[in-house]
PyMOL CGO cylinders between C-alpha atoms (Angstrom):
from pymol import cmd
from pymol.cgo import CYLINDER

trace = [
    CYLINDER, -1.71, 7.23, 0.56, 0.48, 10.23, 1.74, 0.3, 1, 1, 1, 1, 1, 1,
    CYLINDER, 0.48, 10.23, 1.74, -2.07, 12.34, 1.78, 0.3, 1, 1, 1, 1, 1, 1,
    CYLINDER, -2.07, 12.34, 1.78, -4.74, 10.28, 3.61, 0.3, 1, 1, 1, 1, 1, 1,
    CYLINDER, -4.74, 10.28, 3.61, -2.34, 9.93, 6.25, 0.3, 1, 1, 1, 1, 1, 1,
    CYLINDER, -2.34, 9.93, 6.25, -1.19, 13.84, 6.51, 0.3, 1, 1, 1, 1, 1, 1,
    CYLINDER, -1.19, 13.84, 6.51, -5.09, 15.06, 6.07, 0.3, 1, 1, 1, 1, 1, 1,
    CYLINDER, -5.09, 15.06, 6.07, -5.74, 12.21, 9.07, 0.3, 1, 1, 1, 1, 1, 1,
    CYLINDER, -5.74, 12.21, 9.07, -3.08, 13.92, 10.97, 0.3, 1, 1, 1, 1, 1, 1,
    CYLINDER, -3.08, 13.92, 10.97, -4.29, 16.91, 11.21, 0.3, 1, 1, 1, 1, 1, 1,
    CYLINDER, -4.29, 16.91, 11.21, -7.81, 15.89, 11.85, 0.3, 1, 1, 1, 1, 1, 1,
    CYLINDER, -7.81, 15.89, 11.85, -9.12, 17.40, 8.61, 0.3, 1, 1, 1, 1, 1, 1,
    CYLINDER, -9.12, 17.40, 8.61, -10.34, 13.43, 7.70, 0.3, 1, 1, 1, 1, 1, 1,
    CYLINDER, -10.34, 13.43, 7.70, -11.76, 11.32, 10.61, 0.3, 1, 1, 1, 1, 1, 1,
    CYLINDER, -11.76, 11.32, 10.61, -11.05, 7.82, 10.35, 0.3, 1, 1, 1, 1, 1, 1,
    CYLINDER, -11.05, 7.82, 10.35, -11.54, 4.77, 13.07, 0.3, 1, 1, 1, 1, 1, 1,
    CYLINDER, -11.54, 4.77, 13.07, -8.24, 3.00, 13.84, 0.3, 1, 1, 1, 1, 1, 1,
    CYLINDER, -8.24, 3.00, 13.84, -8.78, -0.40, 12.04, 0.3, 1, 1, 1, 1, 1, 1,
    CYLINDER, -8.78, -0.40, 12.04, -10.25, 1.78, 8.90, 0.3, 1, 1, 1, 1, 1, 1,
    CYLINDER, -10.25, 1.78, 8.90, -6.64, 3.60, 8.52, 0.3, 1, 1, 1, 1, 1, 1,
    CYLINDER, -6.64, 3.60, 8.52, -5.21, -0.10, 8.93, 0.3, 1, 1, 1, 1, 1, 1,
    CYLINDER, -5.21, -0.10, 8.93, -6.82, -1.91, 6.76, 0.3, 1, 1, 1, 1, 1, 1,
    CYLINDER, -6.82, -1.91, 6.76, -5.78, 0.70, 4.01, 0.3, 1, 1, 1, 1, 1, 1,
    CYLINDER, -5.78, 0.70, 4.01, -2.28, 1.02, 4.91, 0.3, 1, 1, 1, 1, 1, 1,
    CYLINDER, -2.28, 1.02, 4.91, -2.31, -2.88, 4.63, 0.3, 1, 1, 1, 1, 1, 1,
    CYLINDER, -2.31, -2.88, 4.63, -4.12, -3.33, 1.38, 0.3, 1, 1, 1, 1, 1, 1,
    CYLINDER, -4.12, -3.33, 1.38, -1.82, -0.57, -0.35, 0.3, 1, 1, 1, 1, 1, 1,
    CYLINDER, -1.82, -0.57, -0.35, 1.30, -2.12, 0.97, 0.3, 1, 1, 1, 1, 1, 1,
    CYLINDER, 1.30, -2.12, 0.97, 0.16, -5.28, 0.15, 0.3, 1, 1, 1, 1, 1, 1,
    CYLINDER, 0.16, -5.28, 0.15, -0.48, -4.13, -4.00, 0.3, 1, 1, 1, 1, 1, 1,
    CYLINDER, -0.48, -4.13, -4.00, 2.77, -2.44, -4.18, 0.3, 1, 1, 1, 1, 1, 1,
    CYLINDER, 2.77, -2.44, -4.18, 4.51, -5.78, -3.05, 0.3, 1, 1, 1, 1, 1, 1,
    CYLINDER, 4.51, -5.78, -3.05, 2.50, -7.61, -5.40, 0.3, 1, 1, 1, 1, 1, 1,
    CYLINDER, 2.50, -7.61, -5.40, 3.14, -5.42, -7.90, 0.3, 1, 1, 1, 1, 1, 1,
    CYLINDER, 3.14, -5.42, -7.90, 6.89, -5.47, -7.25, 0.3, 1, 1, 1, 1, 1, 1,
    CYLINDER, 6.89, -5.47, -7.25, 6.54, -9.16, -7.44, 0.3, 1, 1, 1, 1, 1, 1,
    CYLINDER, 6.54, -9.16, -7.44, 4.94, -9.66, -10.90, 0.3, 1, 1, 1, 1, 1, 1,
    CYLINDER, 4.94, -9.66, -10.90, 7.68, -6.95, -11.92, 0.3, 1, 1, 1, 1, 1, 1,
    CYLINDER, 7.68, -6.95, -11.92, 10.79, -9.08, -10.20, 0.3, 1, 1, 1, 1, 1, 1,
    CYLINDER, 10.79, -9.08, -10.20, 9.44, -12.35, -12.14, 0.3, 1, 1, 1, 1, 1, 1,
    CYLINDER, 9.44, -12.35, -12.14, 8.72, -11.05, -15.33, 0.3, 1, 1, 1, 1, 1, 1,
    CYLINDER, 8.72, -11.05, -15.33, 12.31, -8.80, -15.95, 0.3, 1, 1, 1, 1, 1, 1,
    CYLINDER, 12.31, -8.80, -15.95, 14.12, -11.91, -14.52, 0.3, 1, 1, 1, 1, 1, 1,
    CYLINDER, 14.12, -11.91, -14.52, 12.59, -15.12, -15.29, 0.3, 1, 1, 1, 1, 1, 1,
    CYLINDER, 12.59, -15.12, -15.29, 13.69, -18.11, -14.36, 0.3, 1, 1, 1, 1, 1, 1,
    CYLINDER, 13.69, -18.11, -14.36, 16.81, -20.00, -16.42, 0.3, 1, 1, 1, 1, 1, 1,
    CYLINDER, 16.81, -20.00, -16.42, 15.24, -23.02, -18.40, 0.3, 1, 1, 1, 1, 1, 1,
]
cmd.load_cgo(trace, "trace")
């Protein structure tokens, strides 16, 4: 993700606006999930 933003940056990759924000929001939104599925499996909940 980094690097799509540095290479964008510089102009070496041409994206449109929404493009650029529709990845940043998908990638942020599978590293919360996965942070999520993490969180409830090392600390389930007391039975």
């Amino acid at each position: 993700m980094n690097c799509v933003f540095i290479f964008a940056g510089l102009k070496v990759l041409e994206f449109e606006k929404w493009t650029l924000d529709l990845y940043m929001g998908g990638t942020l939104a599978e590293v919360f999930g996965i942070v999520l599925v993490i969180t409830k499996n090392l600390f389930p909940p007391k039975k």
